[in-house]
C-alpha positions in Angstrom: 0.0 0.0 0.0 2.6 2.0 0.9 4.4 1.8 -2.6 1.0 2.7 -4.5 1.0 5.8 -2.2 4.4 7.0 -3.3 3.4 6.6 -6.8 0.6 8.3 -6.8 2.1 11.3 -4.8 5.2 10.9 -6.9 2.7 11.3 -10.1 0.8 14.3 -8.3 4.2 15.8 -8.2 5.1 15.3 -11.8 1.6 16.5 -13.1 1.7 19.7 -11.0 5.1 20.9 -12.3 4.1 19.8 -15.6 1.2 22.5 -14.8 3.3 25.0 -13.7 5.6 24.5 -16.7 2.9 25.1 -19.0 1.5 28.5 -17.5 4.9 29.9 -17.3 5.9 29.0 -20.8 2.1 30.2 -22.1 3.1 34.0 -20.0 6.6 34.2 -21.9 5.3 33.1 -25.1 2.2 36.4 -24.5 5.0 38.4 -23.5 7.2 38.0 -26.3 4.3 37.7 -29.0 3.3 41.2 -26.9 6.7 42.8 -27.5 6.8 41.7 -31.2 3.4 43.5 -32.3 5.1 46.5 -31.0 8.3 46.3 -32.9 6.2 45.8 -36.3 9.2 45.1 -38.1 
């Protein structure tokens, strides 16, 4: 039982900085495609 726990708090881990991962690479991607209409090459 023990060993099912640590998987599954071991997956809860994984899945929450895979969360984590995902808002902070959607902010950077806003900021840059924010700083690139500004440019307007």
């Amino acid at each position: 039982m023990s060993k099912g726990l640590a998987v599954v708090i071991g997956m809860s881990i994984a899945y929450i900085a895979s969360f984590a991962g995902m808002i902070f690479a959607y902010i950077y991607y806003k900021k840059n495609v924010r700083s690139q209409d500004k440019k307007e090459y």
